[in-house]
N, C-alpha and C positions, 0 to 999 in steps of 0.2 A: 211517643209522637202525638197521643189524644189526647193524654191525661197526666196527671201529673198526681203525685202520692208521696205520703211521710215516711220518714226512714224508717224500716224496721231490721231486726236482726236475720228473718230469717224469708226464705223466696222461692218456690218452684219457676224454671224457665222451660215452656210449653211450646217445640218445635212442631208444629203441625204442618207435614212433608207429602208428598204421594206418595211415602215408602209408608208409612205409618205414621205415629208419634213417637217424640221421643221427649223425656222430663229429666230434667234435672234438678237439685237442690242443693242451691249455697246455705251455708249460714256466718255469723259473722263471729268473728276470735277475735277482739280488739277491733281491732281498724279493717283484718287481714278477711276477705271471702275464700270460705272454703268447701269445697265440693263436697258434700257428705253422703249420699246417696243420686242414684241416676237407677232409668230405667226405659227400655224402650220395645215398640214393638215393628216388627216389619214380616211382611207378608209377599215377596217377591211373586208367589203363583197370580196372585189378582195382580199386583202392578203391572204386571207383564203383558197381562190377557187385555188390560183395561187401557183407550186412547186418549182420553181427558186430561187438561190441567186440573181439573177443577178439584176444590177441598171438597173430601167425601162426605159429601150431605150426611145422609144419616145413619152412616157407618162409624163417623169419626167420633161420636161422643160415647158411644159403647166400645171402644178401641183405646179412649183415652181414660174410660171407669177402670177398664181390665189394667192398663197399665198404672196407675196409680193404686189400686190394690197389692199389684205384685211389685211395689216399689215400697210400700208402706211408708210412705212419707209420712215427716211430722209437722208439715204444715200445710193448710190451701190456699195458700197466699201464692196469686201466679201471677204473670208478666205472659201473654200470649204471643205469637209473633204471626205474622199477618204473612203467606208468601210474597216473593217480590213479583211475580208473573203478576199477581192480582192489582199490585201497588203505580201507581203514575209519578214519576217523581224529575221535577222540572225545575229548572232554574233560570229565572228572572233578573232585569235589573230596572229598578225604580228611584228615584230622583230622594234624595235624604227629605225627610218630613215626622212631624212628630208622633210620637209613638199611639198615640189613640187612631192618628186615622191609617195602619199600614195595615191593618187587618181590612178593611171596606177595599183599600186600590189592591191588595194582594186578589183579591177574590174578581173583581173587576177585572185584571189582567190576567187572572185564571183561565178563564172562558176561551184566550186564544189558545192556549193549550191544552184543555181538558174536551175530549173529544164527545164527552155524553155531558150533559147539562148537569150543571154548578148542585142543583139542589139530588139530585142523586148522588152524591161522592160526600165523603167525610172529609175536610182537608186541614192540614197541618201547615204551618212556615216557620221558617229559621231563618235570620240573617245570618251568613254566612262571612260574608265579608263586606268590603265597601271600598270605592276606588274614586279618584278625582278623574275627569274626562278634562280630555287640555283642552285650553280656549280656542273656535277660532280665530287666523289669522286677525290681529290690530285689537282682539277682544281682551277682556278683564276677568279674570277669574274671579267667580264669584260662590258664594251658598249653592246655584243652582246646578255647578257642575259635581256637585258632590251627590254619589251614587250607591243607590246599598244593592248589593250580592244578597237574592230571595232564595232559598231552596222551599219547593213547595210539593208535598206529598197529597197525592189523592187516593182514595181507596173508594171503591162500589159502596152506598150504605149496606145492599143487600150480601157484600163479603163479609160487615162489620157482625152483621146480624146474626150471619152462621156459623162465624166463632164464639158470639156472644153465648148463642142456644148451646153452644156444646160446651162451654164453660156453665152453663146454667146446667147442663145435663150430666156434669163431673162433680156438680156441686163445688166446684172449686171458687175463690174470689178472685174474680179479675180486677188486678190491680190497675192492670195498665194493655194495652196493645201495641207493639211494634214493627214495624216492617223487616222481613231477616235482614236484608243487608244493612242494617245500621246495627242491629246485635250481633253480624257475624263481624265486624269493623271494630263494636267495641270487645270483644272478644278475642279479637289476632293482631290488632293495630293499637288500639287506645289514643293513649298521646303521644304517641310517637312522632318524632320529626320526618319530613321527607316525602317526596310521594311516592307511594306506592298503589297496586292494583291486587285485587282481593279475587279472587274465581274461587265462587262454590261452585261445584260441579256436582249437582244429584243425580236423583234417578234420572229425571224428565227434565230438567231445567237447567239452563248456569245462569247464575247472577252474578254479572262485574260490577265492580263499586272501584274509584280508585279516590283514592283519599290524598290529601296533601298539606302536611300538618297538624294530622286528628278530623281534618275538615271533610265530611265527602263531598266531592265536585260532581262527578261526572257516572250516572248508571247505565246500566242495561241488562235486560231479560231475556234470554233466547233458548226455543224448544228444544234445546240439543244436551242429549247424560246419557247416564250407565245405560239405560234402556235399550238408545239407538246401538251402543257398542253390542250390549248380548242379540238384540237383533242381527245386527251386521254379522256375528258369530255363528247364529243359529242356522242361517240362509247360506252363508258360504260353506259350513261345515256339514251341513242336510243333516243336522240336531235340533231337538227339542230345545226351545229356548229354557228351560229350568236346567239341563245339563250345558246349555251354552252359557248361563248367567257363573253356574258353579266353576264352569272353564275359567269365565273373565276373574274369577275372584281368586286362582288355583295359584298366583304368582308366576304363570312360565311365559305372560307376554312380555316379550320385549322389542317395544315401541323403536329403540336405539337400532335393529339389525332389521335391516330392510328387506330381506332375503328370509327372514320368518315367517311362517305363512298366516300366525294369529295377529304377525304385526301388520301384516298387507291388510286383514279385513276391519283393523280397527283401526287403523293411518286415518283411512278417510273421514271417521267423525272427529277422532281428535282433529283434523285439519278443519272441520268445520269452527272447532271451540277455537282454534287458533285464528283463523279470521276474521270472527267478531273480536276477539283480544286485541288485532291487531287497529280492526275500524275505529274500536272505543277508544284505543291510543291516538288514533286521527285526530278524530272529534278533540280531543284532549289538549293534545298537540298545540290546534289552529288557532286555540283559544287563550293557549298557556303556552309560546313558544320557547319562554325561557327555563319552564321546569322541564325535567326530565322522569320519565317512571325509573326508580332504581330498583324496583323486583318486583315480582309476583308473588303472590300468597296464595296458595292454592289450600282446599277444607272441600266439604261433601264427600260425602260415603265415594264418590268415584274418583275423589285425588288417593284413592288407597292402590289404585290401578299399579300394577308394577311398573317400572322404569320413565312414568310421567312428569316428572317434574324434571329429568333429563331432558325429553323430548320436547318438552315445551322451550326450556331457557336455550336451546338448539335453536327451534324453530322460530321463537321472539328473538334472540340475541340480548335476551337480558336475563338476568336468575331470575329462575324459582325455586319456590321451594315448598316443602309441606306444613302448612301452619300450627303453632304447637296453639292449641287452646288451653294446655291446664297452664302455660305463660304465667296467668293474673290470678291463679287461684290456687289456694293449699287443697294437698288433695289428702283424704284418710289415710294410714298405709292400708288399713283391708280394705282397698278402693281400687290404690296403687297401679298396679299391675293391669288389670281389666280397663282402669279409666284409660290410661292410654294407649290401651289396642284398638278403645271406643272412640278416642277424642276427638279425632278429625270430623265425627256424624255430630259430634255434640257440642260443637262452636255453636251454630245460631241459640238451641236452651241455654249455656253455659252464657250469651252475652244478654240474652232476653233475663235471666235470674240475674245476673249484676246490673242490670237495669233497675230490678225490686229492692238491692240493697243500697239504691244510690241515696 
């Protein structure tokens, strides 16, 4: 979304998450990307203990040394991804005009939406699409009712800067930076037809994205994952949340029987993720009355939760399901096995590294 770079064969995708990091490494067989190495680290005792969104100052580039050590990558060629909590990403619509002056009106018209001033944020735009507005009544249709679809991402410069230090701090080359939800989109969706809605659901976070066509239209960021659920566990069960997080991960919730007592004390955040799912389909909706969302895509370490992809297409009335990330990539066979116990944590690196190979 900053920068733009030439093809090369081979790419680390650098997920920098509240749970830790996590790396992945495509490289390229003909035309085909394939996963040849991954490696990650996560430390539930501090995530747990710890309230913040925020990217771990200066914990994360000695977190990211150790993990690339113990990955022995063969290359430092990376694609970082920016979280979406940190990221502002807005969609405009501006009158068709020629291509040198849409970057001056994009930024102009930025301001009504970017709530901290234009020269603090780094910003990016896409035309997304473009639409004619009918005349009014007795009117002529002309050049001026033609309209272009902006999508416009902003980030803090002061975010840019503390990915950049801890890519300087990895020694690694930052190829590129990306917002997750556009690597975890090209990683579960690609070009796929249709629209669909994306839910990562992490420790601390979910990010909806729902796309339509390959297109993303419509996001949102809300403070609700695994977290709030081992919480909600630890307080109804009077456990230590490190034996309430091992509870949530043991596979015996089941979300589907209402009459369980681990489903009763985690209903209520999953009902939280399910409300925003539902507002971001509003929003969707009002704006796009004719398309419909045909599924959900569910990824993050907490769509591993037992029986949730039940309980969600229940609750929405439309499928879910759990997103295959190795989809678009050959994997090793001695990879095999492990990668897809891991895959659902390693969508956003696995779409941030096919980013490097594009």
């Amino acid at each position: 979304m900053f920068d733009f770079f030439s093809s090369k064969n081979k790419c680390l995708g650098i997920d920098i998450g509240t749970t830790g990091v996590k790396v992945v490494e495509l490289k390229k067989e003909g035309n085909a990307p394939i996963l040849s190495n991954y490696a990650f680290s996560y430390d539930s005792g501090s995530l747990l203990q710890s309230g913040g969104l925020e990217v771990l100052d200066g914990q994360t580039g000695d977190i990211l040394v150790n993990v690339l050590k113990k990955g022995n990558f063969s290359t430092k060629r990376a694609v970082l991804g920016i979280p979406g909590f940190l990221a502002l990403i807005s969609f405009m619509e501006l009158p068709e005009m020629p291509q040198n002056e849409i970057d001056q009106a994009v930024r102009f018209e930025a301001n009504k939406y970017i709530p901290t001033p234009i020269e603090e944020v780094s910003l990016g735009w896409e035309i997304v699409g473009s639409f004619k507005e009918k005349p009014v009544e007795g009117g002529l249709t002309t050049r001026h009712n033609q309209k272009m679809q902006i999508m416009v991402v902003t980030v803090p410069k002061n975010s840019i800067e503390k990915v950049s230090a801890i890519a300087q701090r990895a020694k690694v080359k930052m190829a590129a930076m990306e917002v997750e939800n556009f690597a975890a989109v090209r990683c579960l969706v690609g070009n796929d037809k249709g629209t669909l809605m994306v839910a990562n659901i992490g420790a601390k976070a979910t990010d909806f994205t729902i796309v339509s066509d390959g297109v993303v239209r419509v996001t949102r960021s809300v403070d609700i994952g695994g977290v709030e659920i081992t919480r909600s566990i630890a307080s109804g069960m009077g456990i230590d949340l490190q034996r309430a997080d091992k509870l949530k991960k043991s596979g015996r919730i089941n979300l589907m029987d209402p009459k369980d007592r681990l489903s009763g004390l985690v209903s209520p955040v999953m009902g939280m993720v399910t409300d925003e799912a539902r507002r971001l389909r509003d929003i969707f909706y009002k704006k796009n009355p004719l398309k419909k969302i045909e599924r959900v895509i569910l990824t993050g370490g907490t769509s591993k939760l037992a029986t949730i992809a039940e309980y969600l297409s229940a609750q929405l009335s439309v499928e879910c399901r759990i997103g295959n990330a190795l989809a678009r990539v050959g994997v090793e066979k001695k990879n095999q096995q492990a990668a897809e116990q891991a895959a659902p944590e390693l969508a956003v690196a696995i779409g941030l590294a096919l980013r490097g190979l594009e």
